[in-house]
RODO-2510 file (C-alpha; in nm, 4 decimals, decimal comma):
residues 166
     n   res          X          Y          Z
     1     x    -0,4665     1,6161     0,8140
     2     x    -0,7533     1,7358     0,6168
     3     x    -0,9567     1,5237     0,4354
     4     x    -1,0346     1,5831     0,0679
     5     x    -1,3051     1,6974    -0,1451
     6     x    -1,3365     1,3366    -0,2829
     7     x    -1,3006     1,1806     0,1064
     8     x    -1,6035     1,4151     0,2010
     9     x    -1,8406     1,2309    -0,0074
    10     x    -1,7507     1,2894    -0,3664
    11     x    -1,6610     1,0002    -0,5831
    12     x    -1,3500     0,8081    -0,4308
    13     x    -1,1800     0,5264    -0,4796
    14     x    -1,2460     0,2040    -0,2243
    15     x    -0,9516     0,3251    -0,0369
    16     x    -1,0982     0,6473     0,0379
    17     x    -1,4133     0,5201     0,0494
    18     x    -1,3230     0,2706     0,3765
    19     x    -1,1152     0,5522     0,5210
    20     x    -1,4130     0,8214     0,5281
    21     x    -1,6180     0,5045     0,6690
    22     x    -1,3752     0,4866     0,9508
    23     x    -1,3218     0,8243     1,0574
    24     x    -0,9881     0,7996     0,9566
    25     x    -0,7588     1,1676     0,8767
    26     x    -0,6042     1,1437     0,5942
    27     x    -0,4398     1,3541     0,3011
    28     x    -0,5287     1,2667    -0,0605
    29     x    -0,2388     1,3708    -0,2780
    30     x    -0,2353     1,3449    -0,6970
    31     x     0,0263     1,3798    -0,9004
    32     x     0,0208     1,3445    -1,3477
    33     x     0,1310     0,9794    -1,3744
    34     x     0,3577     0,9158    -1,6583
    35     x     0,2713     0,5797    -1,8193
    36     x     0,6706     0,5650    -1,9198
    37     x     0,8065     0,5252    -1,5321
    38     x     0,9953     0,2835    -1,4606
    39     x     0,8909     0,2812    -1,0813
    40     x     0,5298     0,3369    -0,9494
    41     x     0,6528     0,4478    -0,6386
    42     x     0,9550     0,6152    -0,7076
    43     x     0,7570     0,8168    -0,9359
    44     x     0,5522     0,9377    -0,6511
    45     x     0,7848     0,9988    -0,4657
    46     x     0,9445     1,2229    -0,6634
    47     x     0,6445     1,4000    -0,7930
    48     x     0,5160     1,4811    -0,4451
    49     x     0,9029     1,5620    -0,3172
    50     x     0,8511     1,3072    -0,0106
    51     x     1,1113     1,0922     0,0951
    52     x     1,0670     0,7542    -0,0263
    53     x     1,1584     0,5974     0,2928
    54     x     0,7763     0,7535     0,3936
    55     x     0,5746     0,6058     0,0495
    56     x     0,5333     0,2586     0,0459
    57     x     0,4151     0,0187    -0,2194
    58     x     0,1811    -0,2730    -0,1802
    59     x     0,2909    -0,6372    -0,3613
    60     x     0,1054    -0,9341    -0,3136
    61     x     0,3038    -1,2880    -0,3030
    62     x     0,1785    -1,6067    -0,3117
    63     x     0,2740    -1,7363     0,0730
    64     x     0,2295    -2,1393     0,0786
    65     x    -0,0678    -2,1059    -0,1749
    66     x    -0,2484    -1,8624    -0,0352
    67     x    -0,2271    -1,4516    -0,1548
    68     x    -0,0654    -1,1784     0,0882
    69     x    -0,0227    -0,8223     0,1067
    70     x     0,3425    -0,7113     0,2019
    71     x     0,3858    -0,3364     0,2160
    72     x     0,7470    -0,2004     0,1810
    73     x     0,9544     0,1215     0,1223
    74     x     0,9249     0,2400    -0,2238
    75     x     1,3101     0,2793    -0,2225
    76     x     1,3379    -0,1372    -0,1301
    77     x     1,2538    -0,4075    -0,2332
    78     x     1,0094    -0,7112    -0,0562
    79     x     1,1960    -1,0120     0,1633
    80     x     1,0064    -1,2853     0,0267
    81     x     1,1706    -1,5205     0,3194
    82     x     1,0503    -1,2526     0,5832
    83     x     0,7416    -1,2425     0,4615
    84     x     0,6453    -1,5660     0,4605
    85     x     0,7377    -1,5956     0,7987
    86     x     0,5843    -1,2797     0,9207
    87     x     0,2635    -1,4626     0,8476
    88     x     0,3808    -1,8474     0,9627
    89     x     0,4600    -1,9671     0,5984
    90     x     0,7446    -2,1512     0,4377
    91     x     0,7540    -2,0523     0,1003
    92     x     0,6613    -1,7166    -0,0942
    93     x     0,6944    -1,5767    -0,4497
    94     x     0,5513    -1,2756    -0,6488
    95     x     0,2221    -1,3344    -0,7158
    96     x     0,0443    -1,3243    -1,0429
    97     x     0,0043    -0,9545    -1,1853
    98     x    -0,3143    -1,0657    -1,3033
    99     x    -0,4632    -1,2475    -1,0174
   100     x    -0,3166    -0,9608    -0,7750
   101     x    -0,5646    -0,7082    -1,0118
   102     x    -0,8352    -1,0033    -0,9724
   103     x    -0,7978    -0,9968    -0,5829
   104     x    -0,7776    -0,6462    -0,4930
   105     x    -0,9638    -0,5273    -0,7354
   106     x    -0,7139    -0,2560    -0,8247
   107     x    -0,4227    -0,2167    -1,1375
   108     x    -0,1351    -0,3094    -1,1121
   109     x     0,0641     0,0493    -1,0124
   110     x    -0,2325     0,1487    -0,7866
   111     x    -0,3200    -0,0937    -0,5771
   112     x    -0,4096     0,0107    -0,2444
   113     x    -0,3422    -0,1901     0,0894
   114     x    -0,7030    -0,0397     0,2052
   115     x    -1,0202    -0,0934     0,0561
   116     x    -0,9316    -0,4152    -0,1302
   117     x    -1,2192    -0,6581    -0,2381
   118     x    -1,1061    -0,9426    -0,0418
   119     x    -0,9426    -0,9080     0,2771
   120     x    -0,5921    -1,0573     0,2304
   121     x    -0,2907    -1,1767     0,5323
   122     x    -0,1106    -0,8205     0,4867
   123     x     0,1990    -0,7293     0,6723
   124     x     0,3422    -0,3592     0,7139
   125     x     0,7528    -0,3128     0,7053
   126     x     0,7951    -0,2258     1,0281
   127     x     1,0329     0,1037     0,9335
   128     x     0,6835     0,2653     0,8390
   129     x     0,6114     0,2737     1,2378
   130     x     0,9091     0,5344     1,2741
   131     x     0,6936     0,8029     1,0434
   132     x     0,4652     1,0281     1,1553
   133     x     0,2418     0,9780     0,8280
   134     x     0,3483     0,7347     0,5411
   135     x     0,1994     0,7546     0,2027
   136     x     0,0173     0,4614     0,0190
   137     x    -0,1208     0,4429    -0,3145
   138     x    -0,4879     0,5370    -0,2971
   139     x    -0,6315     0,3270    -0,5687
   140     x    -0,5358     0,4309    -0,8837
   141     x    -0,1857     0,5743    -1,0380
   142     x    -0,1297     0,9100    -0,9519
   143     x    -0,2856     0,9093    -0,5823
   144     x    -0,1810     0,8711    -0,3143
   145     x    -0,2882     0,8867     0,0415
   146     x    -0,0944     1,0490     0,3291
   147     x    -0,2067     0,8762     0,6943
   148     x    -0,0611     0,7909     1,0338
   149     x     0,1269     0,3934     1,0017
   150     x    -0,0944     0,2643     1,2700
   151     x    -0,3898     0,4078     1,1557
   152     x    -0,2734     0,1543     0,8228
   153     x    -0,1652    -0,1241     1,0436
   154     x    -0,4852    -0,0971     1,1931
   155     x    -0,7462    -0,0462     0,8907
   156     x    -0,5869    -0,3352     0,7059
   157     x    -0,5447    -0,5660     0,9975
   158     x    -0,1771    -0,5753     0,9183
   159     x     0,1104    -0,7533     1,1162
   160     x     0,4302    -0,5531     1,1074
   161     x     0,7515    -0,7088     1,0697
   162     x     1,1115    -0,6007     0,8812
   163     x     1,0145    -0,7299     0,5442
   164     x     1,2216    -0,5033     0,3690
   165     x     1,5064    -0,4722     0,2127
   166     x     1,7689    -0,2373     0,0387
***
């Protein structure tokens, strides 16, 4: 995969940023937003034509008191159950729009699993491992970033586990 223009060294966003710090190949894809959507990541999926089995969104829940990243299919939805045992915990719900923007430092609708301002517990669905590349957001809405799922897995310190569902 080719990196972009912005990945060489122009301005990025902190996703980008920690992937050009790493070495990392990836593909920086944008597409014209449209504030209306009902679906972040059904709307990228669509607007790039990619399966949306391959672009995956990032929530955050609130596992036992404590914030964590799960990263699912676009076209699912997050096991709260499974994810709170992915990561040893009993209990999980959505976390706090606001306090996920506070955390990550992104908006809601582009927040990246990479390049966060805290490092958070994050799990990858485990379907992403049967991709060659999966796409992510990259920061911001209308970016995303095409990588390999371990090269994710591994940049984010991620456990994987099936915490998806349909």
């Amino acid at each position: 995969m080719a990196k972009s223009k912005a990945a060489r060294g122009g301005t990025g966003t902190p996703a980008t940023v920690a992937l050009t710090r790493e070495g990392v190949a990836f593909t920086l894809h944008a597409y014209t937003h449209d504030p209306d959507a009902a679906s972040y990541g059904e709307e990228a999926s669509a607007a790039l034509g990619v399966s949306a089995d391959r672009v995956f969104k990032t929530l955050l829940a609130d596992v036992d008191g404590s914030l964590t990243v799960g990263v699912v299919p676009v076209a699912g939805k997050l096991d709260l159950k499974a994810l709170a045992a992915a990561v040893g915990g009993k209990r999980a719900a959505m976390a706090d729009p606001a306090a996920a923007e506070r955390v990550t430092g992104y908006v809601v609708g582009g927040i990246s699993p990479l390049g966060q301002k805290k490092r958070l517990p994050t799990v990858v669905d485990a379907s992403a491992l049967a991709h060659p590349t999966v796409f992510v957001s990259a920061g911001k809405r209308g970016l995303e970033i095409e990588l390999a799922p371990a090269d994710l897995v591994r940049l984010t310190g991620a456990g994987t586990a099936e915490i998806g569902r349909a």
